[in-house]
N, C-alpha and C positions, 0 to 999 in steps of 0.2 A: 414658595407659594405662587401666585399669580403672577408676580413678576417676571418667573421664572419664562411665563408661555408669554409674557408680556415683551420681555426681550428679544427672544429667539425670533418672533414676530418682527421686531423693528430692524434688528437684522438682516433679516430675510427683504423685507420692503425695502430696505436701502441699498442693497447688492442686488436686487430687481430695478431699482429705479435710478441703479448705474452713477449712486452719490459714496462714493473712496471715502470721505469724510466722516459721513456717520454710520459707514457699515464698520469700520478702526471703532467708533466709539463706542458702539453696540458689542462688538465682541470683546472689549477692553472691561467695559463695563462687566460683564458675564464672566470674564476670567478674574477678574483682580474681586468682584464680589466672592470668588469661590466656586462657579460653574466647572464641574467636570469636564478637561476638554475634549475629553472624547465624545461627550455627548454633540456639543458645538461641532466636531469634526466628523460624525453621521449623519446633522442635518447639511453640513458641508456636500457631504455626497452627491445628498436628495435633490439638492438646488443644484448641483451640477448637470443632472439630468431633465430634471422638472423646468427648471425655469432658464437653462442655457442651449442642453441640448442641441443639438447638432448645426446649429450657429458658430459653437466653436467644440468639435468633439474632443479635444486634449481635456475641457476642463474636467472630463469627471477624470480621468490618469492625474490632475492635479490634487483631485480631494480625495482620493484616496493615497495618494502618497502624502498628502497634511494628516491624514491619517495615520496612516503607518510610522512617520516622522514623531506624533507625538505620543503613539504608544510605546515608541520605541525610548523616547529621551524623559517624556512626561514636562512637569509643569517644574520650573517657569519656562524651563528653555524653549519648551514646543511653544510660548504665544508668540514669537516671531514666524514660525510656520505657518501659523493660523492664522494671524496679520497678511501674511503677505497672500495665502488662500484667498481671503475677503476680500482685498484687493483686486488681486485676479479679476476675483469673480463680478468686481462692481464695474471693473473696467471692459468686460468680454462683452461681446453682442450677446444679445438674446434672443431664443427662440422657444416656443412652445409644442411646437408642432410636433413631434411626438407623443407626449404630455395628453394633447387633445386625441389624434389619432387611438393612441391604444386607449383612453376615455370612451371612444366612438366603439372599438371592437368591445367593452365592457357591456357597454348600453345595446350593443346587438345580443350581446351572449345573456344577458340576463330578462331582455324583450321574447327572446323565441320562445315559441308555446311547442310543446310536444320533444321527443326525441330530437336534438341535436343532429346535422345533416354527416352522414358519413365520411369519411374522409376517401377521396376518389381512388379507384381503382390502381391508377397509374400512376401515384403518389406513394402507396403503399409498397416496403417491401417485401421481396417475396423468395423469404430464403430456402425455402420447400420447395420441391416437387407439386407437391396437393397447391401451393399459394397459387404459383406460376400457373397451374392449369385452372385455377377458377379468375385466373385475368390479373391479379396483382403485378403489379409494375409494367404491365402491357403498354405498347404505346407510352412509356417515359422517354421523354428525351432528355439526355444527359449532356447541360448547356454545355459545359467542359469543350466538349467533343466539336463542336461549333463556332463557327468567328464568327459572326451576327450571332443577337438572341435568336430563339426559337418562340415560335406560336406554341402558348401551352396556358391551360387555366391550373391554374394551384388553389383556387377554394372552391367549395363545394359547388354545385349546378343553382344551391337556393341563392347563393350568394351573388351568383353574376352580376358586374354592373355595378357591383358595392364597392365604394374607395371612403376607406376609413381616414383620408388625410381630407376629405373636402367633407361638407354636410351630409351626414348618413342619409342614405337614401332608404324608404319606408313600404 
C-alpha cells in the first residue's frame, strides 16, 4: 500500500541527505518487509543519476551493477549488494546539475509555439549526392581533426545564447 511509496521516499531523503544510517534502515526495512529488490535496485538507478550525477559519475556503473548483482543471485543474498549501493550512495557528493539542465531543455521544448527550429545545415549528414549539393554538412568542422576546439554553433540560430545548465533565458 502506501507504505510502499512511503519508504522508497525515506530512502531516497536519506541517501540525499548523505545519513549511511537511515538509508541501511530504509532499505532493510523494504527488503526484510518483502519489497522486490529489483524494484529498490531501479530506483537505485534513478538516484544515481538524478540526484548524484556527475559529482561522482561511477555511481550510476554502481547501480546498475547492484542491479545486475541481484538479478543475477536474487534475495537474500543480493541485500548485501543493495546495502552496500545505499551506502555508496549516502556517502557520494551530490549534484543535480544535470537533473536541472535537461529539466531546462524540457521546459524549452514544450514552451515553443510553432514548428520546432530545424536542425542546422552543417550538423546534418549528407550521405547523397542531392544532400551535399543543397548544403548538408557544409562547413562542419570535424573537432577530431583539431588540437584546440573549434568555433561552431550546434543548436539551432533560435537558440543562440541558451545554456540550459544556468537559468533559461526567455
Amino acid at each position: 500500500g502506501e507504505e510502499h511509496y512511503n519508504c522508497i521516499s525515506a530512502l531516497h531523503k536519506s541517501m540525499r541527505g548523505s545519513d549511511e544510517n537511515a538509508s541501511l534502515y530504509w532499505l532493510a526495512r523494504m527488503l526484510e518487509g518483502g519489497e522486490d529488490p529489483l524494484y529498490v535496485a531501479r530506483r537505485l538507478v534513478r538516484f544515481a543519476s538524478e540526484d548524484i550525477g556527475l559529482a561522482d559519475p561511477l555511481a550510476l556503473t554502481q547501480a546498475v551493477a547492484a542491479y545486475q548483482g541481484c538479478h543475477f543471485i536474487g534475495m537474500p543474498e543480493c541485500e548485501v549488494i543493495l546495502a552496500q549501493c545505499v551506502v555508496y550512495f549516502a556517502r557520494a557528493p551530490k549534484s543535480i546539475e544535470v537533473y536541472r539542465a535537461y529539466s531546462n531543455v524540457k521546459e524549452c521544448l514544450r514552451m515553443h509555439t510553432g514548428p520546432l527550429p530545424p536542425v542546422p545545415l552543417h550538423l546534418r549528414n549528407a550521405p547523397t549526392r542531392l544532400m551535399k549539393n543543397l548544403g548538408y554538412a557544409k562547413g562542419y568542422k570535424y573537432n577530431p581533426m583539431y588540437k584546440e576546439p573549434v568555433e561552431q554553433d550546434y543548436l539551432p540560430q533560435e537558440l543562440k545564447g541558451v545554456d540550459f545548465f544556468k537559468e533559461r533565458k526567455t
